[in-house]
VMD Tcl script that draws the C-alpha trace (Angstrom):
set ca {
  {103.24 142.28 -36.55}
  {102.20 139.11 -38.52}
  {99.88 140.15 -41.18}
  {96.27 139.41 -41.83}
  {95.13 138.08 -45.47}
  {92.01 138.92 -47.17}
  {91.71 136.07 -49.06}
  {89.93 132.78 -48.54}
  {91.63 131.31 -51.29}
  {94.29 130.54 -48.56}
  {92.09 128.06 -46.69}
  {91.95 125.21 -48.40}
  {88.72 122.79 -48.81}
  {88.55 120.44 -45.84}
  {85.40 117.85 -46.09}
  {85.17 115.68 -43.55}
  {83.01 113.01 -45.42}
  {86.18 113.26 -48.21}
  {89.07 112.51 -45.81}
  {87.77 111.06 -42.69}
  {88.87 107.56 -43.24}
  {92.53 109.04 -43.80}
  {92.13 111.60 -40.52}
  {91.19 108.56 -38.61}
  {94.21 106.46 -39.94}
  {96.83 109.63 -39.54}
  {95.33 110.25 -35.75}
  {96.60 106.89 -35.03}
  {99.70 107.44 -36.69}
  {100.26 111.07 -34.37}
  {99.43 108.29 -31.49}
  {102.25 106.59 -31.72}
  {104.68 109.31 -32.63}
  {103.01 111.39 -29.54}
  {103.62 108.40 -27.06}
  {106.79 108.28 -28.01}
  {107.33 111.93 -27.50}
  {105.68 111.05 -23.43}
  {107.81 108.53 -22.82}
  {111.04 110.15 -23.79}
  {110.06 113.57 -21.58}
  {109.39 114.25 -17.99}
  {105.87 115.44 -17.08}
  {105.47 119.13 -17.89}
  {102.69 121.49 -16.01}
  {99.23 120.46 -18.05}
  {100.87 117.61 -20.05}
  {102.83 120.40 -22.15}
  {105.64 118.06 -22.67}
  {103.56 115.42 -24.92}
  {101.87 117.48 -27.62}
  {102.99 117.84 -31.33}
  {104.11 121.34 -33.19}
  {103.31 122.58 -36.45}
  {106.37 122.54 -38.99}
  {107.70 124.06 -42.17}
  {106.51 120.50 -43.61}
  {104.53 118.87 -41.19}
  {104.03 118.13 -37.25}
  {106.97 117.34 -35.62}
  {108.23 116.06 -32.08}
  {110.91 119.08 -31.45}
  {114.43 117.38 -30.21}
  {113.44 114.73 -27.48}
  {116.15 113.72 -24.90}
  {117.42 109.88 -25.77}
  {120.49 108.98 -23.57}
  {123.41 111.00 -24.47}
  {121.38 111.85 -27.96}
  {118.38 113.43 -28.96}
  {116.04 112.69 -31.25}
  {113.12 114.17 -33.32}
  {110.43 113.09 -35.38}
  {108.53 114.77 -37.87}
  {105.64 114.19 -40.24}
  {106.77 115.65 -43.50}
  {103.56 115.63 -45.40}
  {105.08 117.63 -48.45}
  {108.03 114.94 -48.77}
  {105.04 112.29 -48.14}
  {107.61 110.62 -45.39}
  {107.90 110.24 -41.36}
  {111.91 111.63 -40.71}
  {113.57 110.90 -37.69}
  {116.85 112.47 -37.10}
  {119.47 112.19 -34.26}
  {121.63 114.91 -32.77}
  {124.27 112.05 -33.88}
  {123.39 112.88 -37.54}
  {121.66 108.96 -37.87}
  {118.58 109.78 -39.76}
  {116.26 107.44 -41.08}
  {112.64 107.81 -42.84}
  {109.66 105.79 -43.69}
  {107.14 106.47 -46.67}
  {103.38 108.40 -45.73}
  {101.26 105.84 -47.59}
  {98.40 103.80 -46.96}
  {98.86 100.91 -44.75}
  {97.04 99.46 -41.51}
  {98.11 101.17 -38.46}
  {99.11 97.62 -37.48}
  {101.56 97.40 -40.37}
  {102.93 101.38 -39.55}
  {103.32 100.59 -35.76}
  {105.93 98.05 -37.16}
  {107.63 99.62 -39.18}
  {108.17 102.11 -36.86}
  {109.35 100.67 -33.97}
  {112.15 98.79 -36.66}
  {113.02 102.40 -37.41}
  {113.71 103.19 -33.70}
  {115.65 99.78 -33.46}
  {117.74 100.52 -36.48}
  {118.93 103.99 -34.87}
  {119.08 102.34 -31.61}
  {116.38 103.98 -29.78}
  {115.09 101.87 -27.07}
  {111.48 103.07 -25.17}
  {108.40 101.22 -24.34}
  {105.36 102.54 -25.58}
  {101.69 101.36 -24.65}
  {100.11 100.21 -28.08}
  {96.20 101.26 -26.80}
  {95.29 104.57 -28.21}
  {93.69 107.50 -26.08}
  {90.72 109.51 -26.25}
  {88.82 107.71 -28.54}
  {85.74 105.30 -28.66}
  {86.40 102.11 -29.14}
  {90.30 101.99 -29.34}
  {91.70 99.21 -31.13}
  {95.62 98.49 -30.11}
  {98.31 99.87 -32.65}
  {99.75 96.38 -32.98}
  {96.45 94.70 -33.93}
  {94.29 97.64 -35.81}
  {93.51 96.59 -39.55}
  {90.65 98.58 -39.97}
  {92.52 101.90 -40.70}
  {94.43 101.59 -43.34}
  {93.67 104.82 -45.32}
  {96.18 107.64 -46.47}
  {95.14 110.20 -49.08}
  {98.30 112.81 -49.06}
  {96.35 115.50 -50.64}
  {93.78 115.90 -47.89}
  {97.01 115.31 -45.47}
  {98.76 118.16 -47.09}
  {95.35 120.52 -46.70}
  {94.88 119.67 -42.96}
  {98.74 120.88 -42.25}
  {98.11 123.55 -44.37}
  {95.06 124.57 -42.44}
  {97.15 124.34 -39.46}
  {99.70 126.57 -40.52}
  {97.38 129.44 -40.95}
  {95.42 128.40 -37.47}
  {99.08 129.10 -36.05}
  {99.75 131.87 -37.55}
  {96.72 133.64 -36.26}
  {96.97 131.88 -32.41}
  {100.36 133.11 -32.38}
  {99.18 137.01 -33.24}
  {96.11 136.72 -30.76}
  {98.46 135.60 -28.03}
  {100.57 138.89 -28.35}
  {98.06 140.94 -26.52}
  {98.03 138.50 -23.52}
  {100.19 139.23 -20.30}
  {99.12 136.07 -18.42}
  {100.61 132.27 -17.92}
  {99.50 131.07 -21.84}
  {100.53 127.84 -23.56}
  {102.41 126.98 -26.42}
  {100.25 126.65 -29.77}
  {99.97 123.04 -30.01}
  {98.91 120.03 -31.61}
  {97.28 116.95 -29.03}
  {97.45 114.23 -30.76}
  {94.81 112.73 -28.48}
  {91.97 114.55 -29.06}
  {93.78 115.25 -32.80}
  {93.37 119.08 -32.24}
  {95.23 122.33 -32.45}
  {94.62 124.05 -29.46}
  {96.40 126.86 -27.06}
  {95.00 127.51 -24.02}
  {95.33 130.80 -21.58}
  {94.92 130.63 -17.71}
  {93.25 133.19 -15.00}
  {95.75 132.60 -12.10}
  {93.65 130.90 -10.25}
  {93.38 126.94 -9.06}
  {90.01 125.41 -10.24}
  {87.76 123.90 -8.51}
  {88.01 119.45 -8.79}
  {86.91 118.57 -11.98}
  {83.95 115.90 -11.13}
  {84.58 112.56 -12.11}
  {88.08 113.53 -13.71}
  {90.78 110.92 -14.74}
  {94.18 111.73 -14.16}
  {94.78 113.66 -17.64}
  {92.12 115.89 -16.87}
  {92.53 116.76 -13.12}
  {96.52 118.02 -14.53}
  {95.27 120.06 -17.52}
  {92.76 121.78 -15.60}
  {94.02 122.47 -12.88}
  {93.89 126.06 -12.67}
  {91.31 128.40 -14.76}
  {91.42 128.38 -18.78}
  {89.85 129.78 -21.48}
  {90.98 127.86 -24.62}
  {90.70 127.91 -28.08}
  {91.70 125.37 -31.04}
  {90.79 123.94 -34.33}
  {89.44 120.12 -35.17}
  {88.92 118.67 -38.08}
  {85.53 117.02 -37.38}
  {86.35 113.46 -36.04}
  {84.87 112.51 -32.74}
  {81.38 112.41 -34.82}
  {81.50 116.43 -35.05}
  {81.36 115.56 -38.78}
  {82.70 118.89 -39.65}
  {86.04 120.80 -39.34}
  {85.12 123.77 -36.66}
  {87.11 126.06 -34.57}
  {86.06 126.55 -31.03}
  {86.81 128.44 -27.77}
  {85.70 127.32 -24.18}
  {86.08 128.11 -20.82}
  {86.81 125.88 -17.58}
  {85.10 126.16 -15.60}
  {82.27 126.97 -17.55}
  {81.17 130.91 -16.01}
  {77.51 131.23 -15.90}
  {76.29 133.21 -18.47}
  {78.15 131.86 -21.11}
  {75.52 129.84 -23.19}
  {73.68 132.93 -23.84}
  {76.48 135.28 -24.56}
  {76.40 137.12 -28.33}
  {80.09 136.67 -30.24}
  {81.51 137.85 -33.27}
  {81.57 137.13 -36.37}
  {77.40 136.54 -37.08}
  {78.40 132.90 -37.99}
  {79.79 131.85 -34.84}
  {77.54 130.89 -31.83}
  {77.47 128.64 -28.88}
  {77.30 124.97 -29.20}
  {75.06 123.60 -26.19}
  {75.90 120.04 -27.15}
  {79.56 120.30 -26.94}
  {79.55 123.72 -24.67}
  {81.49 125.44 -26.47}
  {81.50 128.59 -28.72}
  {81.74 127.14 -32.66}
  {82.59 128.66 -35.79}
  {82.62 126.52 -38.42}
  {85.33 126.14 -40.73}
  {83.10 126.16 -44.18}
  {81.77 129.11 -42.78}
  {85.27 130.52 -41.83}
  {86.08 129.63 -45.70}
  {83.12 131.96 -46.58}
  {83.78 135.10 -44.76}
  {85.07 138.27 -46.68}
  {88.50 138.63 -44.99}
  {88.47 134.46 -43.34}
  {91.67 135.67 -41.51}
  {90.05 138.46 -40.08}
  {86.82 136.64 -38.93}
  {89.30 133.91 -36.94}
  {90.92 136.73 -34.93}
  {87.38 138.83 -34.25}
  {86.07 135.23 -32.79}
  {88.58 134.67 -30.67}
  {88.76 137.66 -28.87}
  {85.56 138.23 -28.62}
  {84.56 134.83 -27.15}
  {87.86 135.63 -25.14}
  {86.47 138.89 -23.60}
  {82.90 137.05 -23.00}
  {83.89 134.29 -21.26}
  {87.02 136.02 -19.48}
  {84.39 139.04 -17.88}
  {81.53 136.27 -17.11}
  {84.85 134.26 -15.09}
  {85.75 137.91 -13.67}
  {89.32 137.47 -14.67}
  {91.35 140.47 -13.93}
  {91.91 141.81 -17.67}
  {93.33 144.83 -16.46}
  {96.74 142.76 -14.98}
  {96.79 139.70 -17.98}
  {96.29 141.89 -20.87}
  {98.45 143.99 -22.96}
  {96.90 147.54 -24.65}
  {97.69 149.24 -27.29}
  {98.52 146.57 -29.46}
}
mol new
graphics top color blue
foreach p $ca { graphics top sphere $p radius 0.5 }
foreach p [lrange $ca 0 end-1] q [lrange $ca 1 end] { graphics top cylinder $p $q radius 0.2 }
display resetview
């Protein structure tokens, strides 16, 4: 069993108002690495075959089929450079500094050419307000590899812990991955059950929920959160929820985003921050799975 820490220490400072500028730049970056990861796969059950995965360096593509190759890319933000390598042992790499999106969506698609990788990709990013296409964005242009290096670090111990929470669950579960859409970490778990039509969903949304989920994930604040936060949520939403207690103290319910919330800074503060993580997801797990009346009894292991 993967072991829990009792030091904060391990979590490492993550202001929004410090790196913002450089999360918005790097989401745009994931973008067009993430795109290329959808147009290279066939469509997986809940759009499992477009996400990113968390690395020994970075985020990273895993091996994507290209012809008779395969190819991955990964973000290598210890090296401070974007590696792609082919089964064919071509490998090429381009520097992590600051530059316009326009300028990286460039040099990137050079990099394909020169190891003769050949896929369209649709330059308008997803998910965000106001999207601004790859080709012609010159506002973000920021790239501080310290705060780059905290967020994957961050993520590492996010994974660590959504891998050990996951080992009690029985039931159809996701991967733990990285959507570089909505720039999150997220894994999600599922009932069993279709859902009910989503009202007024768009074709991304009517395939990832599809069926029941209760999901939980780490953001780092962008979408005008303002503040890196973990969260779990349920969909459909089971009545009840809003005015469910969770654990730790610290963590509540969020009524503007629906969601339960446990802020990262006060993650960071927490005696055993390891710890707290796992004792707020399962307990908003176990709130929001009895208000849904899923059937614990058949999804979940005991005893571990």
């Amino acid at each position: 069993m993967v072991q829990l820490s009792d030091s904060g220490k391990e979590w490492p400072s993550l202001p929004w108002k410090e790196w913002s500028e450089t999360a918005d730049t790097l989401h745009m970056w994931t973008q067009i690495v993430g795109k290329t990861r959808l147009a290279l796969t066939h469509l997986q059950n809940h759009w499992w075959n477009v996400p990113l995965y968390v690395t020994a360096h970075g985020l990273g593509t895993s091996a994507m089929p290209c012809g008779e190759d395969v190819l991955d890319i990964e973000f290598d933000f210890l090296a401070r450079e974007l590696h792609f390598r082919m089964g064919s042992r071509q490998e090429h790499a381009m520097p992590l500094r600051a530059q316009t999106v326009a300028d990286f969506y460039k040099e990137y698609l050079d990099c394909l050419k020169t190891l003769g990788v050949h896929v369209k990709l649709n330059p308008m990013p997803v998910e965000v307000p106001n999207p601004i296409r790859f080709d012609l964005d010159t506002v973000h242009k920021s790239y501080d590899a310290e705060y780059a290096e905290r967020f994957w670090r961050v993520l590492v111990k996010a994974e660590k812990i959504f891998r050990q929470f996951g080992t009690a669950f029985l039931g159809k579960a996701s991967p733990v991955h990285f959507f570089w859409g909505s720039f999150d970490l997220a894994v999600t778990r599922f009932s069993g059950r279709p859902a009910p039509p989503r009202e007024g969903a768009d074709a991304i949304q009517r395939e990832a929920y599809s069926h029941e989920v209760i999901s939980a994930g780490f953001w780092p604040g962008n979408g005008g959160y303002g503040t890196a936060a973990f969260y779990v949520y349920a969909a459909p939403v089971p009545v009840g929820m809003a005015d469910a207690s969770i654990r730790p103290a610290a963590a509540g319910w969020d009524p503007a985003l629906g969601e339960f919330i446990f802020k990262y800074d006060a993650l960071r503060a927490e005696p055993s921050p390891d710890h707290a993580l796992m004792e707020f997801l399962q307990s908003s797990y176990e709130v929001a799975a009895d208000l849904a009346q899923w059937d614990r009894a058949v999804l979940e292991r005991h005893g571990v």
